[in-house]
C-alpha positions in Angstrom: -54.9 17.7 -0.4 -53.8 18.4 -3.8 -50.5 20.2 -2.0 -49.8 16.6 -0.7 -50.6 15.1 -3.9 -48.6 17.0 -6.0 -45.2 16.9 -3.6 -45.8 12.9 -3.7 -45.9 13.2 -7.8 -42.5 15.1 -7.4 -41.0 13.2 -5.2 -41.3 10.2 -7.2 -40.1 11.6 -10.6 -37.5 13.2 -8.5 -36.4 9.8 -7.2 -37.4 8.2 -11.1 -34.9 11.0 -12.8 -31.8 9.7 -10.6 -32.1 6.0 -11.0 -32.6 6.3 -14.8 -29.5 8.5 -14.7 -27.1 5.7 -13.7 -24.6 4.8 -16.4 -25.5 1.6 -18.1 -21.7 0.2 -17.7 -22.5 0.3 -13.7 -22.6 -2.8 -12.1 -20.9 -6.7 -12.3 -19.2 -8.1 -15.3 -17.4 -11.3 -16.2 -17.3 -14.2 -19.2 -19.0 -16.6 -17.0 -21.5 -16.3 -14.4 -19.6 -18.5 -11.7 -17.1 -16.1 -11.8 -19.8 -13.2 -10.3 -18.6 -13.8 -6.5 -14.6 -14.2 -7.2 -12.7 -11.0 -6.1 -9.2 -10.7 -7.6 -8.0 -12.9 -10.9 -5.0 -12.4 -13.1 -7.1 -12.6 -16.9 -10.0 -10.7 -18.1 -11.1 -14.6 -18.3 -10.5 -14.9 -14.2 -12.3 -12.2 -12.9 -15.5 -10.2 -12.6 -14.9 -6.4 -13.4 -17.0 -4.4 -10.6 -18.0 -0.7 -12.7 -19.1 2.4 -10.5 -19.7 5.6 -12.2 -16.6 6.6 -10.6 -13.9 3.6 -10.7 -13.1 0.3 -12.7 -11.8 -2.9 -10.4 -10.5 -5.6 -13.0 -7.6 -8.1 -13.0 -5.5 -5.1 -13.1 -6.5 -3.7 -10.0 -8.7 -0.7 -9.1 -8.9 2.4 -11.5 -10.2 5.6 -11.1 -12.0 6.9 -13.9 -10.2 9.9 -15.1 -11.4 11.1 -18.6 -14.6 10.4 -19.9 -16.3 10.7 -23.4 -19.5 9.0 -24.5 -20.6 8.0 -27.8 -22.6 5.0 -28.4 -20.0 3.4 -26.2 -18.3 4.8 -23.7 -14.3 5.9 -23.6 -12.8 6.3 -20.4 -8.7 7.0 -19.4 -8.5 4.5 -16.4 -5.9 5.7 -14.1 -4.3 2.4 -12.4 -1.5 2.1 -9.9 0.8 5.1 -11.8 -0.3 4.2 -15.3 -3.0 5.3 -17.4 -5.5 2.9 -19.6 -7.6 3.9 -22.2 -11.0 1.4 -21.9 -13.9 1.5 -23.3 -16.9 0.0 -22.3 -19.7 -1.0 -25.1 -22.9 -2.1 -22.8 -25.9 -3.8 -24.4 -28.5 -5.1 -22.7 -26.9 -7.8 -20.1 -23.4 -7.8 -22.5 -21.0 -5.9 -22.8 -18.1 -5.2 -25.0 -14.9 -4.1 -23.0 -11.5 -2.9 -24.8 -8.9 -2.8 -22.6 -5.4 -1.5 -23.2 -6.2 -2.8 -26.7 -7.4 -5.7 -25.8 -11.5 -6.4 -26.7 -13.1 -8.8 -24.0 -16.9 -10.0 -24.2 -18.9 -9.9 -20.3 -22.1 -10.8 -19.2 -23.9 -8.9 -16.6 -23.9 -10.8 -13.3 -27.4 -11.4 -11.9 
């Protein structure tokens, strides 16, 4: 019994230790909530930016994360159709500050 017990106490902090280690940038961005569903857009004011731990999809297209360095923010070298970005992505709470090729953008996490 206390075998059982203690596998099911693993398992969960097990399972607890790899959602917790998701990077907060992760998820749905845009400047307004209506924009949550669109796929596509030609502004940082047209479309949602979808974040994986892996990739960046924005109005420039998809990205694969090369290069990454955290501080409080984090800095990543975006590679994007044959050109390289430097982004960095400032998340807190349900906002989050995005530079992008220089260019600073405030998003809202879509629900």
């Amino acid at each position: 019994m206390v075998r059982i017990v203690l596998a099911a106490g693993v398992a969960v902090a097990a399972s607890t230790a790899t959602a917790s280690a998701e990077e907060q940038f992760v998820g749905r961005w845009a400047v307004k909530s209506d924009l949550c569903s669109s796929h596509g857009g030609e502004t940082p004011e047209t479309s949602a930016l979808v974040a994986t731990d892996t990739s960046l999809w924005w109005y420039e297209g998809y990205c694969r994360i090369g290069k990454m360095y955290k501080t409080t923010a984090v800095y990543v070298q975006a590679h994007c159709s044959g050109k390289d970005v430097g982004v960095s992505l400032d998340p807190k709470g349900d906002r989050m500050k995005v530079v992008w090729g220089g260019k600073a953008q405030e998003l809202r996490r879509c629900p």
